[in-house]
N, C-alpha and C positions, 0 to 999 in steps of 0.2 A: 396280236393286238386285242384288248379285252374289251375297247370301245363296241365293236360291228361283234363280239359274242356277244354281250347287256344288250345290242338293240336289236339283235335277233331273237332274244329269249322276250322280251319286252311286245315284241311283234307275233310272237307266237303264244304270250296270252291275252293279246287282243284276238286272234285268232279265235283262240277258245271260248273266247265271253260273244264272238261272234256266231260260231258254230249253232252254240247253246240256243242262243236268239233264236236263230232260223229255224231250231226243229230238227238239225241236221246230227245231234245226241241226244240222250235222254239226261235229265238231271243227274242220277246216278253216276252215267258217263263223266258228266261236267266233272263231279266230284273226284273221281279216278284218277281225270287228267291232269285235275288241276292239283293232285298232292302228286303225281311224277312230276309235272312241271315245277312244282316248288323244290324238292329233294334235286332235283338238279339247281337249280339255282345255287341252294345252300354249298352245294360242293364246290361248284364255280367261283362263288366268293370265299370259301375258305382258303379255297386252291392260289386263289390269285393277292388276297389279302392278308400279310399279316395283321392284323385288326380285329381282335375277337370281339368290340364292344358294336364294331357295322354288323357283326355276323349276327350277334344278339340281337339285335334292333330289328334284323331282319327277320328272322327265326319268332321271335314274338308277335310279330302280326299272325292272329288267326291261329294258337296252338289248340285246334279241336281234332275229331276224331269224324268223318262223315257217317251219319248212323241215321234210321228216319224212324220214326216209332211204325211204321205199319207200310207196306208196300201199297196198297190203296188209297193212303190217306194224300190226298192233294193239298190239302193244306200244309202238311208238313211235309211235302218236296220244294213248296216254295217257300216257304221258310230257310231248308237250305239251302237253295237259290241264290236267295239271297243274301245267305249270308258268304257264301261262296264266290258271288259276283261284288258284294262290299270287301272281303280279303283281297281278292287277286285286282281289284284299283288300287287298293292300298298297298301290294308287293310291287302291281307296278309302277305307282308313282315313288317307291324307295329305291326300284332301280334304276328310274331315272333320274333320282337325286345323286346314287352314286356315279352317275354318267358326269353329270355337273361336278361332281367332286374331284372328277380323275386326276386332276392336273396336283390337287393336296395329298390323294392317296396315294400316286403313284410320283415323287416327280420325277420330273425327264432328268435323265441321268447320260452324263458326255459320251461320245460315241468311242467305241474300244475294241476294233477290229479283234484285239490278239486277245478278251478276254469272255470265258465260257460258263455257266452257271456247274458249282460242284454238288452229286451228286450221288447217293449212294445206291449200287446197286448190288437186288438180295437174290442172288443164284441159288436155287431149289431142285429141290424135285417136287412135282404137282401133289406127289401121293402123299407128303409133307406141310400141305395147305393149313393142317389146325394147329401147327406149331408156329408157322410163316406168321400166321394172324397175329400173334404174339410179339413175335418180334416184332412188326410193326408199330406196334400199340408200344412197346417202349421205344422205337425210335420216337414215335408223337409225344410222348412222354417226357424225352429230352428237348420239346422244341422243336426237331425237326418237322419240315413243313411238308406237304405232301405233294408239292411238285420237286423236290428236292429227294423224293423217294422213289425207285425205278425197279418195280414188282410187279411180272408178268399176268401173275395169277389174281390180282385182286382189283376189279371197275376202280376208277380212278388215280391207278401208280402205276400203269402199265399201257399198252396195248391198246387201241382203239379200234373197233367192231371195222372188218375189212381189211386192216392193217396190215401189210409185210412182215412178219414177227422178224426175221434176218436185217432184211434192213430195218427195219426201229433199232435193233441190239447194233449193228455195225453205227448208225447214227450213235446212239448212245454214250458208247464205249472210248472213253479216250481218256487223259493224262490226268482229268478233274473227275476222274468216278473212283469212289471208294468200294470195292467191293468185298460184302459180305457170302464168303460160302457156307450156305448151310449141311453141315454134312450129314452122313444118314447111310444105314444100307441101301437104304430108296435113292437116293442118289446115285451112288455107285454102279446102282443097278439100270440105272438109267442111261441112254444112249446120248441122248440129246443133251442129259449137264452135263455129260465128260466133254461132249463138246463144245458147253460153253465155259467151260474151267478150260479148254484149250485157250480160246479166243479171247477169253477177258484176259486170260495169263500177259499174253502175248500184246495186247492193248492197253491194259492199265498196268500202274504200278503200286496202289496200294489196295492190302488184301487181310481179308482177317476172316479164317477158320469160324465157324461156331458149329461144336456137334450137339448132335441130341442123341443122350445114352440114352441104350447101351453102346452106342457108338464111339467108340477109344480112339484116343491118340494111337494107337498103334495099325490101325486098321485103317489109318489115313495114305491114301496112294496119290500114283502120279506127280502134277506138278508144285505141291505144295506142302509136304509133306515134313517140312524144313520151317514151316512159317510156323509163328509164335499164336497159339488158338487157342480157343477158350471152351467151355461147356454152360451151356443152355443156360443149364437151372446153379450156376454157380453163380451166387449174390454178387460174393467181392470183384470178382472176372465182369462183371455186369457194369459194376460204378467203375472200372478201369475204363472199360468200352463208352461210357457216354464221356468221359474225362478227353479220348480221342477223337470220340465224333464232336462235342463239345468245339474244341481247339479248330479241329478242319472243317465246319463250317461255319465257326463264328461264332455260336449259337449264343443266346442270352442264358444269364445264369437261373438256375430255380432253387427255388426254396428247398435246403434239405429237407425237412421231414414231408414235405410233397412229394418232393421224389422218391422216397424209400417209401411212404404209403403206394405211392406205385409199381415200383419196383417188387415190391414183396407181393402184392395182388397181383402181378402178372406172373410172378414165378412159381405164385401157388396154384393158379390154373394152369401154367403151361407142368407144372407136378402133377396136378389132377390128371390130364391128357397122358403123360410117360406112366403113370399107373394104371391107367385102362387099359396101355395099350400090353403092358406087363401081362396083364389080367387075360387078356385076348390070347 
């Protein structure tokens, strides 16, 4: 429920404008907390909102940088005082308008024992994190939203701090997840994704290859070795794959030449990255 998450985050910056009063941080401090406590916020309403016009509205209260001209200077610590404590009334009375709002943003929707939200999940190897980045950034690209994305390796599409990492994947894993393998020597080489290319195998049924050369079709083992895959930094293979994540989760359409400006700037940095690593 996302109601008792907004009045928990709501509670914990009244906390802070509390703390601050008493003496209990230093301004500096206030300042620190109160930009984690924002960047979380932003991702919670991303996460939970298709609505980019809430998330803007929210995002714009207060886009400054906490900086003070002089570590001495008492005037200009309460200056950003207060202006730190006039922002964070104004985020939190916007997230509790979005509390008043729930019922237009979110409505209740019939209850549906047999139906499950779908899913895609990006099976890696860790040592493969600055290509992973990438893919991601074109699934967002295509619309996909980011609770709809299930990636071990990166805060917010994966894993949460204390977490069972078996059981979150066994939760995960069933008949509405699409999964992406990313292949790789790194991979291969790895213990732990041959065993979860076991397990997804075995749990899902829909699957789609992506290597990153120098990594060949033909250097593809074990149990997929038969499935129809694509390569990284291939463009046309690229607009095929959003054409099917498109279709399986619904997705709203986007503007061609948005897309292919995307499209092209992801596949010339995820170029950049296969040429350094050439280089190495």
């Amino acid at each position: 429920m996302i109601k008792p998450e907004l009045e928990n985050r709501i509670r914990l910056g009244k906390d802070l404008e509390r703390r601050h009063y008493l003496f209990e941080i230093s301004t500096k401090e206030f300042g620190t907390e109160f930009h984690k406590w924002n960047e979380y916020n932003i991702l919670l309403i991303e996460r939970t909102f298709n609505d980019k016009e809430l998330l803007t509205k929210y995002e714009r209260i207060g886009r400054f940088k906490f900086e003070s001209s002089s570590k001495n200077n008492n005037s200009s610590y309460d200056y950003d005082y207060k202006r730190y404590s006039n922002y964070l009334e104004k985020k939190i009375n916007k997230l509790e308008d979005i509390i008043d709002q729930l019922p237009l943003l979110i409505p209740e929707q019939p209850q549906n024992n047999n139906t499950s939200v779908k899913k895609i999940f990006i099976s890696h190897s860790s040592k493969d994190k600055d290509i992973v980045k990438y893919i991601i950034k074109l699934l967002r690209a295509m619309n996909v939203r980011p609770n709809q994305i299930f990636c071990t390796s990166f805060d917010g599409y994966g894993i949460e701090l204390g977490e069972d990492y078996l059981k979150r994947l066994k939760t995960e894993l069933n008949d509405e997840i699409l999964v992406l393998f990313i292949l790789s020597e790194n991979f291969y080489k790895s213990e732990i994704s041959l065993c979860e290319m076991g397990a997804t195998w075995v749990k899902t049924n829909q699957h789609i290859p992506i290597l990153i050369p120098p990594f060949d079709f033909k250097d593809m083992k074990g149990v997929i070795p038969t499935t129809q895959g694509m390569k990284i930094d291939d463009g046309r293979k690229v607009n095929s794959l959003k054409s099917k994540i498109k279709k399986y989760l619904s997705l709203e359409e986007i503007e061609d030449n948005i897309w292919e400006s995307d499209r092209n700037e992801i596949i010339t940095e995820i170029n950049s990255i296969l040429d350094n690593q050439k280089k190495e």
